[in-house]
C-alpha positions in Angstrom: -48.0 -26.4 -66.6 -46.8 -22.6 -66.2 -50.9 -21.9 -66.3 -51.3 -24.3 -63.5 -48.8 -22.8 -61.5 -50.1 -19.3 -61.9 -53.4 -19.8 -61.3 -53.1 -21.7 -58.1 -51.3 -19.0 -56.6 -54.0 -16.3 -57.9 -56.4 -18.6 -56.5 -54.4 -18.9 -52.7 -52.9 -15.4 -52.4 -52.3 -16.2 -48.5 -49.9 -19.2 -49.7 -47.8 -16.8 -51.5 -47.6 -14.7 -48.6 -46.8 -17.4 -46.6 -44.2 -19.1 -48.7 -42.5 -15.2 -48.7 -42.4 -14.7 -45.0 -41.1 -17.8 -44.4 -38.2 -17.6 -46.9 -37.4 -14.0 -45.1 -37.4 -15.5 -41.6 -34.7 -17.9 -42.7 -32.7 -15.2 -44.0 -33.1 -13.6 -40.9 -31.7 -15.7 -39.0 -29.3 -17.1 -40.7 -27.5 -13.7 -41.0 -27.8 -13.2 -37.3 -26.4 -15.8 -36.6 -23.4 -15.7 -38.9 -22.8 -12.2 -37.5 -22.9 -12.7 -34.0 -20.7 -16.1 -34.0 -18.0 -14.0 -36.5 -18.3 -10.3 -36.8 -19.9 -8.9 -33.6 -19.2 -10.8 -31.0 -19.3 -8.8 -27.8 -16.1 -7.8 -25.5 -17.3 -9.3 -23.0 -17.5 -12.6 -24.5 -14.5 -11.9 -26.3 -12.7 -11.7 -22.8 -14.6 -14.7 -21.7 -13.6 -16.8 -24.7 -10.2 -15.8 -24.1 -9.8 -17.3 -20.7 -10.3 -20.7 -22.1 -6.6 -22.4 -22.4 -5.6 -21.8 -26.4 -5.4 -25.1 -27.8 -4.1 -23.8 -31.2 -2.6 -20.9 -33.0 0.8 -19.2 -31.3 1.6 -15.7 -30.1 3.9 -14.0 -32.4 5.8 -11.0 -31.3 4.0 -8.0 -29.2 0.9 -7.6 -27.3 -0.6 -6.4 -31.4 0.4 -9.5 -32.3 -1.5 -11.6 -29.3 -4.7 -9.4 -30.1 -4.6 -10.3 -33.9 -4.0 -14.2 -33.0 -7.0 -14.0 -30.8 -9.2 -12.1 -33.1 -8.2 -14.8 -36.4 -9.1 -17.9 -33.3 -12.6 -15.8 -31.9 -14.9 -18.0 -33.8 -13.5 -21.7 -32.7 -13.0 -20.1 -28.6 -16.5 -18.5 -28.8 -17.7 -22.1 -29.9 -15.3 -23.9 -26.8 -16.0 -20.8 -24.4 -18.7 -23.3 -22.4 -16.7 -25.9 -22.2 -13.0 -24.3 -21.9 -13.5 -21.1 -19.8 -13.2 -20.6 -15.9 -16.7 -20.3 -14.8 -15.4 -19.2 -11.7 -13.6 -16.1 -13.2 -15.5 -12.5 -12.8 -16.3 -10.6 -16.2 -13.6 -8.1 -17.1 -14.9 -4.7 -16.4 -12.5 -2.0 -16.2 -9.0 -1.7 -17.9 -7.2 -2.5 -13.9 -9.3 -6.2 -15.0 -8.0 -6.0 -18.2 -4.7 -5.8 -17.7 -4.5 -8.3 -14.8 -6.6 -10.6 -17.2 -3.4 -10.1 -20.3 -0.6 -10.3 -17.4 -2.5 -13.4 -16.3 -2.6 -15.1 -19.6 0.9 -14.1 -20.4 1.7 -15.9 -16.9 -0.1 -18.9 -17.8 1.3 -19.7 -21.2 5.2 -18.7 -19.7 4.3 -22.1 -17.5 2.9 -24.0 -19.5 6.0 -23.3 -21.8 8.4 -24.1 -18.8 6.5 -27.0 -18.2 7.2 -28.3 -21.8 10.9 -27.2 -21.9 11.5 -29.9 -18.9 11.5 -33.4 -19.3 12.4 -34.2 -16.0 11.0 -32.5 -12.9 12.4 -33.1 -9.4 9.6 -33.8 -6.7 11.5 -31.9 -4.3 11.2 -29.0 -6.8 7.1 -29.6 -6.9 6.4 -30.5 -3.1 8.5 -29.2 0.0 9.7 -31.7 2.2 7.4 -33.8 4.5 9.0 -31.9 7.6 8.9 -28.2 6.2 5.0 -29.3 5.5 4.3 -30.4 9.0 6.3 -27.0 10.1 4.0 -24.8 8.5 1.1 -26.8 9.5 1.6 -26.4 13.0 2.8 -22.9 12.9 1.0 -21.7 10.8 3.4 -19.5 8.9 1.8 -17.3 5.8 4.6 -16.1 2.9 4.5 -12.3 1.9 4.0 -11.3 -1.5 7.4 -12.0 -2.8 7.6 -9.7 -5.9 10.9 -10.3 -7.4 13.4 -13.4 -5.8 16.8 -13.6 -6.8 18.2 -16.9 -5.0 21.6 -16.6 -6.8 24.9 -14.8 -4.8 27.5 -13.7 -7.8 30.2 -12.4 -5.7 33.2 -14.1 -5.8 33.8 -12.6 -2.0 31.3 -12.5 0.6 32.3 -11.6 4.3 28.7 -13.2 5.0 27.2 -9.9 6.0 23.0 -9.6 5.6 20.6 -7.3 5.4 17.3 -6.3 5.8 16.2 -2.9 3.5 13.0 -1.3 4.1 12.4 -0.4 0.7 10.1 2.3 -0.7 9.7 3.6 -4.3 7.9 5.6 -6.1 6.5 2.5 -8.2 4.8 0.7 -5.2 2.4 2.2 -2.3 3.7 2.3 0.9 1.5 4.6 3.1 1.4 7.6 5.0 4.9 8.7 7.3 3.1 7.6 10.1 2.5 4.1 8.8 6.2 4.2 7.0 7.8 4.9 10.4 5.7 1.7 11.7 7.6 0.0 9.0 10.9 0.7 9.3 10.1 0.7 13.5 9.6 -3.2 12.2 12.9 -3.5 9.6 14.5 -2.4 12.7 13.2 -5.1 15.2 13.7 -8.0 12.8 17.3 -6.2 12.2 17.9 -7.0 16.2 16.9 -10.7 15.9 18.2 -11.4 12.9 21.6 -9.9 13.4 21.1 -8.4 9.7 22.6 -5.3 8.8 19.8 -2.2 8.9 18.8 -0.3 6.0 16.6 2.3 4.5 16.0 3.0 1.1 13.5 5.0 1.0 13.2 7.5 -2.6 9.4 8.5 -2.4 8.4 11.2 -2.6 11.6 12.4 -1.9 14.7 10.3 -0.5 14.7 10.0 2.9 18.8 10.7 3.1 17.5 14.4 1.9 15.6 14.8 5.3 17.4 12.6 8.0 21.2 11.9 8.4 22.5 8.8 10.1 22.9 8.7 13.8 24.8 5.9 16.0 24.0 3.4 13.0 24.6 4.1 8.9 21.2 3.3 7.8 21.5 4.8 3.8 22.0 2.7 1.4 25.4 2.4 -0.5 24.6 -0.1 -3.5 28.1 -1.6 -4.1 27.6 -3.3 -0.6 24.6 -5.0 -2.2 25.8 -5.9 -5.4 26.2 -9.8 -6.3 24.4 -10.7 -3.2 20.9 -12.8 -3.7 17.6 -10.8 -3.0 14.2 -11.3 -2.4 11.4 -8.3 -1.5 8.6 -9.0 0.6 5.9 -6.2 0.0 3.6 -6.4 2.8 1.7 -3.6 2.8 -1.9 -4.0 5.1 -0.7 -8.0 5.4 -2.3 -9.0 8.9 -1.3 -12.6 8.0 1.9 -12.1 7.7 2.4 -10.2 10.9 0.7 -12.8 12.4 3.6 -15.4 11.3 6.6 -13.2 12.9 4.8 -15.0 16.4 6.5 -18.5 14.6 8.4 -17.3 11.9 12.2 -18.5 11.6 12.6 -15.4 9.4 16.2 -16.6 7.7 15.1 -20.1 7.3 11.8 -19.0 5.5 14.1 -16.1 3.5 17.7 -17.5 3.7 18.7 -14.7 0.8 21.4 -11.9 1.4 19.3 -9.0 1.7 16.0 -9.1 2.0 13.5 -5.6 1.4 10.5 -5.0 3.3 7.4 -2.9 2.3 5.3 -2.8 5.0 3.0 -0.6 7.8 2.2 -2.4 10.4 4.5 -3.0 13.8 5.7 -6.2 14.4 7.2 -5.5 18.2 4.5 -7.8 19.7 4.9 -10.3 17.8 8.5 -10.6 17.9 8.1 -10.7 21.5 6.2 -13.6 21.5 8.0 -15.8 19.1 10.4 -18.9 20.8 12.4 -18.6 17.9 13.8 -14.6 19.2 13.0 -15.0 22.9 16.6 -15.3 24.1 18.1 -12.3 21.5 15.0 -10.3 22.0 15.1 -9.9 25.7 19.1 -9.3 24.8 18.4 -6.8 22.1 15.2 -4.5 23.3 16.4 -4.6 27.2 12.7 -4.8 28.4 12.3 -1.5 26.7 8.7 -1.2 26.1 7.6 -0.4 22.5 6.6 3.4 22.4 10.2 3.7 24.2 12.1 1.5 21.6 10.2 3.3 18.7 11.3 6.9 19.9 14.6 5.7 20.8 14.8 4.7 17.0 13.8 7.8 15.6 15.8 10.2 17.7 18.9 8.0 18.0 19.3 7.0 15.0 17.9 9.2 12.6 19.0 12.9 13.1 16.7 15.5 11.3 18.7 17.6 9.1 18.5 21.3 8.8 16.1 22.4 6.3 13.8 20.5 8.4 14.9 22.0 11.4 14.7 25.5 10.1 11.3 24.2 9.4 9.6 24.4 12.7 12.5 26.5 14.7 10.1 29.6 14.4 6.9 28.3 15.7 8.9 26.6 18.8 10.0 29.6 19.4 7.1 31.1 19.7 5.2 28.7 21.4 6.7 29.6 24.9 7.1 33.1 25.4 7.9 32.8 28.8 8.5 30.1 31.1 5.1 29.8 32.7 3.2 29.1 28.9 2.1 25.7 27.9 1.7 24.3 24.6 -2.0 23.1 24.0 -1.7 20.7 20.6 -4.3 18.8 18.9 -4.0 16.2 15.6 -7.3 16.3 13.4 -7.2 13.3 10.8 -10.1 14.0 8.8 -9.3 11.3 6.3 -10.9 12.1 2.6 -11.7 15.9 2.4 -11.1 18.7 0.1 -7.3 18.9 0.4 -6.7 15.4 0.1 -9.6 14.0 -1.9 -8.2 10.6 -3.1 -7.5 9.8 0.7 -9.3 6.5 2.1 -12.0 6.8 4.1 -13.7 9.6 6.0 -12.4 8.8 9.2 -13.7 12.4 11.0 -16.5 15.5 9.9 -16.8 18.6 11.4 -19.4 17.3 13.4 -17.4 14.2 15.0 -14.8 16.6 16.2 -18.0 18.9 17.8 -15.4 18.3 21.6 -12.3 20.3 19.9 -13.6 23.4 20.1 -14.4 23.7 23.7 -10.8 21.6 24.4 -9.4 24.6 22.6 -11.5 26.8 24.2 -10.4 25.7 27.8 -6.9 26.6 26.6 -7.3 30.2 24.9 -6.2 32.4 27.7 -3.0 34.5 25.6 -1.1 34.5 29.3 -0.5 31.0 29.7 -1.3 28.9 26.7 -0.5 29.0 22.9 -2.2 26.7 20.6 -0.9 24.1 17.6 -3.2 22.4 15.4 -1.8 19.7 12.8 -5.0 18.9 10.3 -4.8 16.9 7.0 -7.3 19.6 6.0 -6.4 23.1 4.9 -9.7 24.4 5.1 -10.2 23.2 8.8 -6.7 24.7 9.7 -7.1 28.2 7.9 -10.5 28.0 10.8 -8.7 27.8 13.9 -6.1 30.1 13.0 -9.0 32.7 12.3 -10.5 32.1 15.5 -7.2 31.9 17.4 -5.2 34.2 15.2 -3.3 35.9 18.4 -2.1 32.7 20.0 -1.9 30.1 17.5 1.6 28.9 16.0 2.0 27.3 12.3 4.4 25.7 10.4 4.4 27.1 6.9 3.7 25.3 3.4 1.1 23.2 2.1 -0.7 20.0 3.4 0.1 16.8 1.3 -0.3 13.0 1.8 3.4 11.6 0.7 1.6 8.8 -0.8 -0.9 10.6 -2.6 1.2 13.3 -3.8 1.3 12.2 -7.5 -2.8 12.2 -7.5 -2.5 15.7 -6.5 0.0 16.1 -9.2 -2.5 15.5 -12.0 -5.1 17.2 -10.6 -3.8 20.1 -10.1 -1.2 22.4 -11.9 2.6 21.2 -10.8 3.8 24.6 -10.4 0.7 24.8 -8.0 1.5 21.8 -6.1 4.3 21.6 -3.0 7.8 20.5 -4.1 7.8 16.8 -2.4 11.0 17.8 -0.3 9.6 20.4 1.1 5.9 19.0 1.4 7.7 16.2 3.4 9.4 18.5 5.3 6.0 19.8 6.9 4.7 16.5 7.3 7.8 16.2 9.5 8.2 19.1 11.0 4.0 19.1 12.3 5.3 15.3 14.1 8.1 17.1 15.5 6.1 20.3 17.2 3.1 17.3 18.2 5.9 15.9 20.3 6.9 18.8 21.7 3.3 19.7 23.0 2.3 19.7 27.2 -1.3 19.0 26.3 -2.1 16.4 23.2 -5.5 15.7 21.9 -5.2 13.4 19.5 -7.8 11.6 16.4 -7.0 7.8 15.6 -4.1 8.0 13.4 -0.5 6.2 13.3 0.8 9.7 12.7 -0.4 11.1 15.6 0.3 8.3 17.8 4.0 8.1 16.5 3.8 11.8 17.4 3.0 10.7 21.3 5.5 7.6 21.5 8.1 10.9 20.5 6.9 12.9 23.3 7.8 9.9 26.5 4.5 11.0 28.2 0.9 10.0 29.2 1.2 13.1 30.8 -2.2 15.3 29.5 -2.4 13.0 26.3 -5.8 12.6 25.4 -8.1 11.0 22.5 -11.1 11.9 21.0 -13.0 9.3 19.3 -17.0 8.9 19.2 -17.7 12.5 19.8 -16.0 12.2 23.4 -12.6 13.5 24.5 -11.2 10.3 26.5 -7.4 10.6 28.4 -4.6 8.1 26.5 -2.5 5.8 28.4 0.1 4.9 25.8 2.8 4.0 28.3 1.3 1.0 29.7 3.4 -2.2 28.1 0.7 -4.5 29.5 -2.4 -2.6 27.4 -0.7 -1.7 24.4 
């Protein structure tokens, strides 16, 4: 039999071959297949896996301890991934995806815990009732970003006293000053309406109380007031729907807690105005005040500039009219992104968009009856004109910052290199302060610059330049703007 055997495979070589390749293939693949449904699966279909709801296996302690479940459960969610996973869901790219992806699943499996832990569920507490539903469907009335609620008042004595806090830390984005002073211009106005008490607390990137001291109303903070009363913030940052719904918006019946903080940057006056719910109290309250009025009558009647920020830009005021008969030609540049400030948004000007300055500037260059102020968000651009204007241009010393980009700058650069934030604020500041202060504006589109003209009370000589054309601004026209 063994002879057999041999000598039919001397006689057919190629079936020996054959039988060998074949028994290789198999091996092949079954080790490839072994390995990529156990060992090396990818992370990407790790993280896809992982969306699918776990259906067993628990997380034990810490986020080690969640990665070491999922890891022991890979080979059964890789199998259900198909089935189980949110098609709909992007791929997890960066660690920002990643960690929205873990604080997602954390948020998931706390409800579907709280779900378990009770037996009984109120409908009221699932569905609002049929009248608030009908509300909201014919006003249209978006919700905020709430990102904490605290619905419970623990204070044995309340006089019944609320307020509304624009709130700003360093551990949320709030914007530039000129889109801050938008949002507190809007705290303020739902303040009037409301009858809530006005507040600011405002610690980035340097408290506000450091800068400005109360004027006619105590708008800093004093936490004792606050404590034991319920809470909610509203961060609203860049939310258009939500300043659409303050046109319908019963704001304490949509946020009957205490105190309620506001992040946000854009000006609600408008809206305000048009709302049934505040007609009769806003007419009573603004006093047909129109809304660049309103806003400076805010900043400089209740907010007094202290005096480190006065000291600020004393000396270039002082300079700026030697004599009676001078004039003060001012322009704002808001380059957006640019060397200084590199992790800015977009490029909102170049040095050819602004190609109309330097004949504006020009036009006012004569040392007898003009000196010149240039407020730029770019140091290179404002070392330039005080070259070329060095005998009749005034400055407000320090460096240029961003307040809300100040910790960027931070870690790029050296800190003993980088402006303390007090006294970068104060600049910020004090450049407003001298913009409202000019006879002759030119302004680029920014709500820093236009804050600086609602300051100033005046059309007179104001003037935009937008689309490589120098256009005049009529910012005192209620009916246009």
């Amino acid at each position: 039999m063994r002879k057999f055997t041999f000598n039919v495979f001397l006689a057919r070589p190629a079936v020996v071959l054959a039988a060998i390749l074949t028994l290789c293939m198999c091996s092949v693949l079954v080790s490839m297949y072994y390995i990529h449904n156990i060992v090396l699966a990818s992370p990407l279909e790790i993280m896809k896996a992982n969306r699918a709801p776990r259906q067993s296996g628990r997380i034990i302690g810490d986020d080690k301890s969640f990665f070491v479940t999922s890891i022991y459960h890979k080979q059964q969610d890789l199998h259900n991934a198909s089935e189980n996973s949110d098609e709909g869901a992007p791929p997890v790219l960066n660690d920002i995806d990643i960690a929205f992806h873990i604080e997602r699943k954390k948020t998931d499996l706390n409800r579907k815990l709280d779900s378990q832990s009770h037996k009984k569920i109120r409908k009221e507490d699932m569905w609002p009732s049929h009248e608030k539903v009908l509300k909201r469907r014919k006003a249209f009335v978006p919700l905020a970003m709430q990102t904490y609620n605290n619905p419970q008042r623990t204070r044995e004595h309340w006089n019944g006293e609320k307020y509304i806090v624009y709130l700003c830390h360093s551990n949320i984005t709030c914007a530039g000053w000129g889109d801050r002073q938008h949002g507190i211009f809007s705290a303020y106005l739902l303040s009037l309406v409301t009858n809530r008490t006005f507040k600011v607390d405002m610690q980035s990137p340097c408290p506000l109380s450091k800068l400005y001291h109360p004027r006619m109303i105590n708008w800093k903070i004093n936490q004792s007031e606050l404590e034991g009363l319920s809470s909610t913030h509203l961060y609203a940052l860049n939310d258009r729907k939500f300043r659409e719904s303050m046109k319908v918006i019963d704001f304490d019946e949509e946020y009957p807690q205490d105190v309620v903080y506001l992040t946000t940057n854009y000006d609600y006056f408008y809206n305000l105005k048009a709302n049934p719910v505040y007609k009769s109290i806003f007419r009573q309250k603004v006093k047909g005040r129109p809304r660049p009025i309103l806003f400076a009558d805010l900043w400089q009647s209740i907010f007094k500039m202290n005096k480190r920020v006065i000291r600020k830009y004393t000396p270039a005021l002082n300079y700026a009219r030697p004599t009676k008969h001078h004039k003060l030609a001012c322009a704002h540049i808001r380059f957006g992104r640019n060397p200084t400030i590199p992790t800015d948004g977009d490029i909102r000007n170049t040095l050819t968009t602004i190609k109309p300055l330097w004949s504006f500037l020009e036009k006012h260059s004569d040392p007898l009856s003009y000196r010149i102020f240039v407020a730029s968000d770019w140091q290179g651009f404002r070392d330039k004109v005080k070259s070329l204007y060095r005998n009749i241009t005034i400055d407000i010393e320090g460096d240029i910052i961003h307040i809300d980009k100040l910790k960027d700058q931070r870690k790029r650069e050296n800190s003993t290199n980088v402006a303390d934030p007090c006294t970068g604020f104060e600049k910020v500041i004090a450049d407003q302060f001298v913009l409202s202060k000019c006879d002759i504006l030119l302004l680029t589109y920014s709500v820093f610059g236009k804050a600086a003209a609602y300051l100033r009370r005046s059309n007179n000589d104001l003037y935009l330049m937008e689309n490589g054309t120098i256009k005049t601004l009529m910012l005192f026209d209620d009916k246009n703007h």
